[in-house]
C-alpha positions in Angstrom: -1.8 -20.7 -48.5 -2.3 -23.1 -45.2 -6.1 -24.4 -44.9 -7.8 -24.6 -42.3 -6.4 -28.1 -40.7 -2.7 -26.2 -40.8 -3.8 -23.1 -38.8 -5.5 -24.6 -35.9 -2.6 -26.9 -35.8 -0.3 -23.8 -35.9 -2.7 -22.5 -33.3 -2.1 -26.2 -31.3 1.5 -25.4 -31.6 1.8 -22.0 -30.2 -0.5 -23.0 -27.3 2.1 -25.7 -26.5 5.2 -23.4 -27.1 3.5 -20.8 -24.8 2.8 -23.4 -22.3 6.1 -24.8 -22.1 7.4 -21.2 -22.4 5.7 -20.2 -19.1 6.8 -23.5 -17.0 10.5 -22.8 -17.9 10.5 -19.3 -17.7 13.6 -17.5 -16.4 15.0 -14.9 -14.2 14.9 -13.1 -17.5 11.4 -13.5 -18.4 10.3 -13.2 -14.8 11.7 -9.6 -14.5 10.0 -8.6 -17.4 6.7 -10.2 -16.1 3.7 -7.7 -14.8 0.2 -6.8 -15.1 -0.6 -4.1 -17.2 0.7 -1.9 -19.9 -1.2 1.1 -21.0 -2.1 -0.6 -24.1 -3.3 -4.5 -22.9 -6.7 -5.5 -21.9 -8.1 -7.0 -19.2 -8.2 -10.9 -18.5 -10.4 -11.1 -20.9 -9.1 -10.0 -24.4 -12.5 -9.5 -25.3 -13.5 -7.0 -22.2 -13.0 -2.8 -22.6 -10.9 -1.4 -19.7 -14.0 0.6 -18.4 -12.7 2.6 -15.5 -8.7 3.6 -15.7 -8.1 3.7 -12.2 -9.6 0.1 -11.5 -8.7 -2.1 -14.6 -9.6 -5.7 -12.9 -12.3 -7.7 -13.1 -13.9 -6.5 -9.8 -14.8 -3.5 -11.2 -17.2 -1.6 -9.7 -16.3 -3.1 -6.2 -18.4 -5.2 -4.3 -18.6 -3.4 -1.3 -16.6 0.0 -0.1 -12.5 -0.6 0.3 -10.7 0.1 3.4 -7.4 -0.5 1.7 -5.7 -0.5 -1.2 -2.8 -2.5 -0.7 -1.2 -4.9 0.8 2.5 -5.3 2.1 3.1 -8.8 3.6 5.5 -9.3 5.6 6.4 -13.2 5.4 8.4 -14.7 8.1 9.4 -17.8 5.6 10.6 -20.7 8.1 7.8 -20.5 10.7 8.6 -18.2 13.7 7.5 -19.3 17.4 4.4 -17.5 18.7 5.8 -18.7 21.6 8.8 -16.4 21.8 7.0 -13.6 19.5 3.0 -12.8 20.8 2.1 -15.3 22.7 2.9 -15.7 26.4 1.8 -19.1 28.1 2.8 -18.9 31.8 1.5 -22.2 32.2 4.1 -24.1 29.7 6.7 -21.9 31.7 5.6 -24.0 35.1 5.5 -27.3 33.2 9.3 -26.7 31.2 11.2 -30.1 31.4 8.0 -32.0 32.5 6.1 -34.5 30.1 4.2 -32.8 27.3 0.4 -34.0 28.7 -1.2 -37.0 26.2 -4.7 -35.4 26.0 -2.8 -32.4 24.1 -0.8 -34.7 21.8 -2.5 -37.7 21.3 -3.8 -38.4 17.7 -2.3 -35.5 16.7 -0.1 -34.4 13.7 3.6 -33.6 14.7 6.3 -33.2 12.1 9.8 -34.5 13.3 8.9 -35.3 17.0 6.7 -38.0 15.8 6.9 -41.4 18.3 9.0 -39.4 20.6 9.4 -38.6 24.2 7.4 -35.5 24.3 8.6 -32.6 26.7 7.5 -29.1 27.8 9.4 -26.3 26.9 8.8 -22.9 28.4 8.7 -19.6 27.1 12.7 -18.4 26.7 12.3 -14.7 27.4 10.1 -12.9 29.3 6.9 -11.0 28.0 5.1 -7.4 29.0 2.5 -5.4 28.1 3.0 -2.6 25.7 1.1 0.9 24.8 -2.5 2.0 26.5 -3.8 -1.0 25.3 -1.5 -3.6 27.4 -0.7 -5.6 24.5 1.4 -8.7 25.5 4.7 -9.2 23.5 8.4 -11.0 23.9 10.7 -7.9 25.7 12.8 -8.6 23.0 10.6 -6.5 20.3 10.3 -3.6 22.0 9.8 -1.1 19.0 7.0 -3.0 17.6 5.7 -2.8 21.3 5.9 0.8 20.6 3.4 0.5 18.1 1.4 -2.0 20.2 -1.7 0.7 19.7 -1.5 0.1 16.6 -1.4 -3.8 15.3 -3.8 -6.6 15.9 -2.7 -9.7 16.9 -4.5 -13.0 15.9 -3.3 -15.8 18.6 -5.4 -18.5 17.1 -4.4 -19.0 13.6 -4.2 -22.5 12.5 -2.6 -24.0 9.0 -3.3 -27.9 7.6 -0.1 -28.5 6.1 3.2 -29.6 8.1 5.8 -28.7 6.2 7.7 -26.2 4.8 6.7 -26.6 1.2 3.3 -27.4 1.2 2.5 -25.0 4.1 4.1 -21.9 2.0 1.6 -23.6 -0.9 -1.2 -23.0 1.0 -0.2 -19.9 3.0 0.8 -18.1 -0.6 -2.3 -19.6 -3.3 -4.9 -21.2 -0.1 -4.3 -24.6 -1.9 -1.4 -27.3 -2.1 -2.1 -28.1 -5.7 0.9 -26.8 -7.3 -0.8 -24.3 -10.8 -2.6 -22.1 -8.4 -2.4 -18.6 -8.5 -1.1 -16.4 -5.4 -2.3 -14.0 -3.6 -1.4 -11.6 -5.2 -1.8 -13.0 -8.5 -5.6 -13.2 -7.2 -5.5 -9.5 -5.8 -4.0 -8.0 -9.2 -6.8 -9.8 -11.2 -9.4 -8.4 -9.1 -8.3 -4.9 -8.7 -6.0 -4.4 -11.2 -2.5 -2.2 -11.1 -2.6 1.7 -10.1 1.1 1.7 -11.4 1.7 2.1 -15.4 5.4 2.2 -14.7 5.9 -0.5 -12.3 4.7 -4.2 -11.3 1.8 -4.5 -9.4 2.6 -7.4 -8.0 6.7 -6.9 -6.4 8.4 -9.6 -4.1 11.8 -9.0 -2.0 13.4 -11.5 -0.9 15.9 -11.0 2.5 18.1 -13.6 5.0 19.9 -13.4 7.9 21.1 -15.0 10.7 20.2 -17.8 13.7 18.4 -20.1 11.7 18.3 -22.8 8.6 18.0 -21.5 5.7 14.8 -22.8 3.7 14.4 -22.8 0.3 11.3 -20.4 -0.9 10.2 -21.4 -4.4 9.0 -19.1 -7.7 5.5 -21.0 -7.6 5.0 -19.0 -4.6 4.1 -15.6 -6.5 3.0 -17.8 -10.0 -0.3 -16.6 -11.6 -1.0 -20.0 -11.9 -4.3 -20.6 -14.0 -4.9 -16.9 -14.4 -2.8 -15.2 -17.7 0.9 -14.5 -16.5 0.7 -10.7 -16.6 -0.9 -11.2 -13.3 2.2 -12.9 -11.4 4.9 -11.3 -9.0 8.2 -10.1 -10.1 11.2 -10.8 -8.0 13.7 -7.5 -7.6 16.6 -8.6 -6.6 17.5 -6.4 -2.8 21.3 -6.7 -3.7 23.2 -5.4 -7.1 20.8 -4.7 -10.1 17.3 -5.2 -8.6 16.3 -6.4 -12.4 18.3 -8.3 -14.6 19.7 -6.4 -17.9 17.7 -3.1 -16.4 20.4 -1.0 -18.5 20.7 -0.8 -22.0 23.6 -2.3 -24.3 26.2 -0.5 -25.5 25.3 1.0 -28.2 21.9 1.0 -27.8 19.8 4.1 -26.5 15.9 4.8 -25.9 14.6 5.8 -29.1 16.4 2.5 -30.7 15.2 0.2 -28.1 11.5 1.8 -27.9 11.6 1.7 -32.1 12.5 -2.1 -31.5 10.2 -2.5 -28.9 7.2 -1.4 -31.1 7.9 -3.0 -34.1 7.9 -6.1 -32.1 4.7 -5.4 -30.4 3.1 -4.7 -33.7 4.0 -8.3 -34.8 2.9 -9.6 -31.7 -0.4 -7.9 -31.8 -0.4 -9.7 -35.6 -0.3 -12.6 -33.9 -2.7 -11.8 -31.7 -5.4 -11.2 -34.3 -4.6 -14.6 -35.8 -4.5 -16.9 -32.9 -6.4 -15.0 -30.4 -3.9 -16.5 -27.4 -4.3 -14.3 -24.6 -1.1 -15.2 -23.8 0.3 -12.6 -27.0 -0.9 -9.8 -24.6 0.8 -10.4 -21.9 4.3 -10.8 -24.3 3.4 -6.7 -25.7 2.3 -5.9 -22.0 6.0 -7.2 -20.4 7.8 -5.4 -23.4 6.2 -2.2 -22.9 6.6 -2.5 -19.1 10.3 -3.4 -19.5 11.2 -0.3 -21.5 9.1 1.8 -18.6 10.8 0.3 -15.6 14.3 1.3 -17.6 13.6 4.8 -16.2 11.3 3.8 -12.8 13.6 1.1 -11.4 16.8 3.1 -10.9 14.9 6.0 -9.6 12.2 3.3 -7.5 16.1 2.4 -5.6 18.0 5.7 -5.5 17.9 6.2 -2.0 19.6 9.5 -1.8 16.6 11.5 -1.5 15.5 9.9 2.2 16.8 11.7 5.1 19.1 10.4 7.6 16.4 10.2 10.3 14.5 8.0 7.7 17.3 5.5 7.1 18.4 5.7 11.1 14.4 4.9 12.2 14.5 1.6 9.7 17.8 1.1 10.0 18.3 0.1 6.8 21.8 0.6 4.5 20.5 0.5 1.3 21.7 -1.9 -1.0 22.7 -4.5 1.4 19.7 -6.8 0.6 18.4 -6.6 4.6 15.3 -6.9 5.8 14.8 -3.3 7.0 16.3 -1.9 3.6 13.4 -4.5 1.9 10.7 -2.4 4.5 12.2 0.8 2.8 11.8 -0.1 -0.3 8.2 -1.4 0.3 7.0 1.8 1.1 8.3 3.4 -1.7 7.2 0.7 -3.3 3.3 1.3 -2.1 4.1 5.2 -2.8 4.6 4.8 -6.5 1.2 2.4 -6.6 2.8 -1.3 -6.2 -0.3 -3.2 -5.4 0.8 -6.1 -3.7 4.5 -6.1 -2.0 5.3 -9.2 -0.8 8.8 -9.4 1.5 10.2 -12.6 1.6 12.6 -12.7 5.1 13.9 -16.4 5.5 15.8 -18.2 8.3 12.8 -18.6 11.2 13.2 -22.5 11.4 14.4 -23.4 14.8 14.4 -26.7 15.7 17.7 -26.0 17.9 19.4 -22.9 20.0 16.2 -21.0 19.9 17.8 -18.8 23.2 20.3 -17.8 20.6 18.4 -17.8 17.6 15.5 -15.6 18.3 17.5 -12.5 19.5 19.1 -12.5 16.5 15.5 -12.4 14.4 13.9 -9.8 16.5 17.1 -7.8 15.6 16.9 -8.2 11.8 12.8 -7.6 12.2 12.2 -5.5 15.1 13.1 -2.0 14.4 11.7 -2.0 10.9 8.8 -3.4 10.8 7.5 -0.8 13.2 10.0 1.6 11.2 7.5 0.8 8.3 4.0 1.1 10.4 5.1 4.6 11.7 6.3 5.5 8.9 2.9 4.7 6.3 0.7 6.7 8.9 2.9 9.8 9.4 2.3 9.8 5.1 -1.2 9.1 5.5 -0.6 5.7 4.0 -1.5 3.5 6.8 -5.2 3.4 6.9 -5.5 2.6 3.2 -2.1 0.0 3.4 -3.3 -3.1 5.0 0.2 -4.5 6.5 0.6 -8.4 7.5 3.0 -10.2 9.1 3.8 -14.0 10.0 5.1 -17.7 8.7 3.5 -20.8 7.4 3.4 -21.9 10.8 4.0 -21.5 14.2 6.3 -23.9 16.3 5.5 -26.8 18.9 5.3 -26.3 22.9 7.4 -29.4 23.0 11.6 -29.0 22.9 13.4 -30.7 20.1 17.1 -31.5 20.7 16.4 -29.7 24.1 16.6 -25.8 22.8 14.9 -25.6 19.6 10.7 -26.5 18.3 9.1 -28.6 15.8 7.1 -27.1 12.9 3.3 -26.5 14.5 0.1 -25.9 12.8 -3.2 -26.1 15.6 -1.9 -23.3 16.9 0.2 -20.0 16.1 0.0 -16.1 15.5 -0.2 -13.3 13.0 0.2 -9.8 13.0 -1.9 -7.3 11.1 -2.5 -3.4 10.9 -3.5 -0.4 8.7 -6.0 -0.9 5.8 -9.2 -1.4 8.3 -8.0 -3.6 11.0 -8.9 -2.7 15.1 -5.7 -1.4 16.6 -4.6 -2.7 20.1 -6.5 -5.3 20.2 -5.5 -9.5 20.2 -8.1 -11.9 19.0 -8.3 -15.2 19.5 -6.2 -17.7 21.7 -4.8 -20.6 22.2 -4.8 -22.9 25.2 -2.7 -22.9 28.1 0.6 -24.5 26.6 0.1 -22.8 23.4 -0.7 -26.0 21.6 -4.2 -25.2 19.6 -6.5 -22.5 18.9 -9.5 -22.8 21.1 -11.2 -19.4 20.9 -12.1 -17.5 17.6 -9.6 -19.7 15.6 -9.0 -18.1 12.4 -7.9 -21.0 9.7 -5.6 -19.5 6.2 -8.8 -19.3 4.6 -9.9 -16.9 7.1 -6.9 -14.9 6.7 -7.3 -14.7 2.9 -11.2 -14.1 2.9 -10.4 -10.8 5.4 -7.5 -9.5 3.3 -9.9 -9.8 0.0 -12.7 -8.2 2.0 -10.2 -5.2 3.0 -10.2 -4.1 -0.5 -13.5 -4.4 -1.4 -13.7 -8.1 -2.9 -16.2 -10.8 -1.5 -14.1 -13.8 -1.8 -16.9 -15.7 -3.1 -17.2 -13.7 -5.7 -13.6 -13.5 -7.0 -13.3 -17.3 -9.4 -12.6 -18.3 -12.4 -13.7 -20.9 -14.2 -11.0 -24.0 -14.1 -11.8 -27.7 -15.2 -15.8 -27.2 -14.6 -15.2 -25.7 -11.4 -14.9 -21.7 -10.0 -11.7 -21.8 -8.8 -10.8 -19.1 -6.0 -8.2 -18.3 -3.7 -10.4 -19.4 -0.7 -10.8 -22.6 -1.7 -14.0 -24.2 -0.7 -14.3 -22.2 2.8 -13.4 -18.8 4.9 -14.9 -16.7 6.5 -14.5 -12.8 7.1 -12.7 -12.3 10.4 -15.3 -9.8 11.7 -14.0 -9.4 15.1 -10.6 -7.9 13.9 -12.2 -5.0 11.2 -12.4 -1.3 12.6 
């Protein structure tokens, strides 16, 4: 028999294994990944599941919800507020004249560093949609249709410059790489309404009229918080898991008798070694065998109507944007906490007259497709729906058509879930350059979105190298002034 000195060392061992196991994970692992089988506990093994229909740590809530989901719309790349929500006349009289010092000077600027700075105007021209007057870019007139609707921030702000580190903090409100996500954070709090699906889904989605950046898996990581709690990628083209169908030869009842006899092993394990980490293995396997039947009928699109498909304008299967917004809300039907999609290709630092036509077409008609589509289902005022970049872009041209990356200044997007419709909050100043009234930092953005569904940010840590680490960092504040 082992002593003592050869267990904890075999418990040493398995930490490491687990450790190294869950920094090299692959697609493989990561589509087996989610939150919560019927059978696993909570984030702490030691804690009883007290209420089924809120299995999270945050349990009761700490004040009433207004929503219960979240679909984020991520415009990965950094789209110009500029030629999206927010119209500066003044930059329009000043295109091709010098970009003013007392704007500039001091300031961060990405690639334009040490160069001639120069004004560049608004491209297309703006109006004012719905009873509410809201003031958009012409060229998205159906989420002008919904301009009642949505709230507009004009004075959101970022600190990082670049693509990388700005999705970092945008996604976990931190640039240290091992922090959870969003969503991880959401998922821990509130747990998963879904037993046959992941709480936590991300769709990913390209296109056209811009570079194509890179969006890495860290992105949707749980980070410090167990695994079970991070996002799983379906894929919007082909199988949307990996190995979703069975061998040949190999049916249900053989692959759920397999499946148990491992978990009983696992659970074995558990008992010994108490890694949390076991839990998560039996959760994935029992949610793998479930989403053998949930997935193919999540993406069987035969059942929506032809008015459905024609108001997105999605072809399923083609891994588009608007097909992604489809599958979001039947995503949010079947329970999916936290859908995150993914659309890439918003980086313009040339031909932004050519570009941007080509991104309000992709984004457009769906995204209000998706609005008007949650509150004819009732889904709206409990689905809080958000939508914007890591960024926004700079006032000044670079290579004379296209904008920097820009962080004092851009805008965002929100509705459903207990945000003020028709309204815009916030602004920048007259050449777009930085948020001067109500500016509303990530922080903000994440402390508002936690508040939504009944979590004070605050109160939502966990305890990390002596500190309470949470998704707000060490600020934010709730954005008062956009909340119904």
């Amino acid at each position: 028999m082992k002593n003592e000195t050869d267990h904890n060392q075999s418990a040493i061992e398995l930490n490491r294994r687990t450790f190294l196991g869950r920094g090299f994970a692959g697609l493989g692992s990561v589509a087996l990944t989610s939150l919560f089988g019927q059978n696993v506990l909570a984030a702490n093994p030691q804690s009883a599941i007290r209420n089924p229909q809120s299995r999270g740590v945050v349990n009761p809530l700490h004040h009433a919800a207004k929503a219960k989901r979240v679909i984020f719309l991520y415009q990965a790349g950094g789209p110009s507020h500029l030629e999206t929500f927010d119209y500066k006349p003044k930059l329009a009289e000043m295109h091709g004249k010098p970009m003013p010092e007392s704007f500039t000077k001091g300031q961060q600027i990405a690639q334009l560093q040490n160069q001639k700075l120069t004004c560049f105007g608004p491209q297309f021209k703006f109006k004012r949609f719905g009873q509410s007057g809201q003031e958009m870019n012409e060229l998205f007139p159906e989420i002008g249709g919904i301009a009642d609707e949505v709230c507009i921030i004009r004075s959101m702000w970022g600190e990082q410059i670049n693509h990388d580190p700005a999705h970092q903090l945008m996604n976990t409100g931190s640039i240290i790489a091992g922090r959870p996500s969003m969503g991880s954070w959401l998922l821990y709090g509130l747990g998963a309404e879904a037993e046959d699906l992941p709480g936590y889904v991300v769709l990913m989605s390209s296109g056209k009229g811009g570079q194509n950046q890179p969006i890495a898996q860290r992105q949707w990581s749980a980070g410090i918080l167990p695994s079970k709690f991070q996002g799983v990628k379906l894929n919007s083209i082909g199988d949307p898991v990996l190995y979703i169908n069975n061998p040949a030869g190999v049916n249900a009842a053989t692959q759920a008798d397999s499946i148990a006899a491992i978990n009983q092993l696992n659970k074995l394990q558990f008992n010994a070694t108490k890694d949390p980490e076991i839990l998560t293995r039996v959760a994935q396997y029992e949610l793998a065998f479930k989403m053998q039947s949930s997935v193919p009928n999540l993406t069987d699109m035969s059942k929506e109507s032809r008015q459905t498909l024609e108001m997105y304008g999605a072809k399923p299967g083609d891994g588009s944007f608007a097909s992604n917004c489809l599958l979001a809300r039947r995503l949010a039907e079947r329970g999916v906490r936290f859908i995150q999609l993914y659309h890439r290709d918003w980086d313009h630092h040339n031909n932004i007259p050519s570009s941007i036509p080509l991104k309000a077409q992709e984004v457009d008609r769906a995204t209000a497709a998706l609005i008007k589509d949650l509150k004819q289902r009732g889904m709206l005022d409990d689905t809080l729906v958000i939508w914007g970049g890591e960024f926004g872009r700079t006032p000044m041209s670079q290579g004379g058509n296209g904008r920097d990356h820009h962080i004092k200044g851009f805008s965002y997007m929100l509705a459903g879930g207990g945000i003020k419709g028709g309204v815009n909050y916030g602004a920048t100043d007259e050449l777009g350059y930085a948020a001067v009234e109500n500016p509303v930092s990530v922080h903000d953005l994440h402390a508002t979105m936690l508040h939504l569904l009944g979590i004070n940010h605050l109160r939502l840590t966990v305890k990390f190298q002596g500190i309470d680490a949470r998704l707000t960092n060490v600020s934010g504040e709730v954005v008062k002034g956009i909340l119904a």
